[in-house]
N, C-alpha and C positions, 0 to 999 in steps of 0.2 A: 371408291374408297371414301369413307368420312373422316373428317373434321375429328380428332380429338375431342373432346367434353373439355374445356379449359373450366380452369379452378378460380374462383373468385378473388382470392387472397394467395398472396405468393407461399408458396410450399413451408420457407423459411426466412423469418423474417427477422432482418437485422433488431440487434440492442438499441432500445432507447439511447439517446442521448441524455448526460447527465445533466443537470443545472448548472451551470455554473458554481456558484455559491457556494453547494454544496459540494464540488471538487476539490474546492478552496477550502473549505473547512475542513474536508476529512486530510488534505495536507499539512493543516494547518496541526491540528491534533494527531496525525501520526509524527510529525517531526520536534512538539513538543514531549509525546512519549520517547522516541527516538532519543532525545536530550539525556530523558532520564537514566532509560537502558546504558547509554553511553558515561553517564555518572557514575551507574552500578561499576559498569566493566572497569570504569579508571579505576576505580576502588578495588576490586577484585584483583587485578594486574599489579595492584600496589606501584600506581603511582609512576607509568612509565614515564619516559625520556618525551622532550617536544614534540620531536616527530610524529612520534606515535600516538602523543595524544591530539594532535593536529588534525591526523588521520580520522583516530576514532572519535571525532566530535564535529568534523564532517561527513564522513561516510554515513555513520550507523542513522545520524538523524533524517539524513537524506533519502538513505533508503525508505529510512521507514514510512515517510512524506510521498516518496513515488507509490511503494507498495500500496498503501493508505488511501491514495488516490488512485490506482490502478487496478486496485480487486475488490476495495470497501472493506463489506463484512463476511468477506471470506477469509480474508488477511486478519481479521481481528479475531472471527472464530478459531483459525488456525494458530494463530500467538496466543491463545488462551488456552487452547489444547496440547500447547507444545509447554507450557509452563505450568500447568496443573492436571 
């Protein structure tokens, strides 16, 4: 019996790794929009109680900074599409 033919290059090849930099900048810039989303919504809610705004002005920016950083512009095409 023979030898399989092996393949020069592996079948499937892992994701790049990203910059640095550029991790950091699109955290940077999702958790500044995040700021803002989280403006709107105080406004929107009229103005909740501490807690609530504690929450929402942690959370949302934060998320949006993971997000932003964790899928790029698929997260940006996707909150463009979910908003217009």
């Amino acid at each position: 019996m023979t030898k399989p033919h092996e393949r020069g290059e592996p079948l499937f090849l892992p994701d790049p790794e990203p910059d640095g930099i550029r991790v950091h900048l699109a955290a940077l810039c999702g958790f500044l929009v995040g700021l803002g989303a989280a403006s709107l919504l105080w406004l929107v809610l009229d103005r909740p109680g501490p807690i609530a705004t504690l929450l929402l002005f942690t959370v949302v920016p934060v998320s949006f900074a993971y997000a932003s950083a964790r899928w790029g512009r698929v997260f940006w095409e996707s909150l463009r599409d979910a908003i217009w």
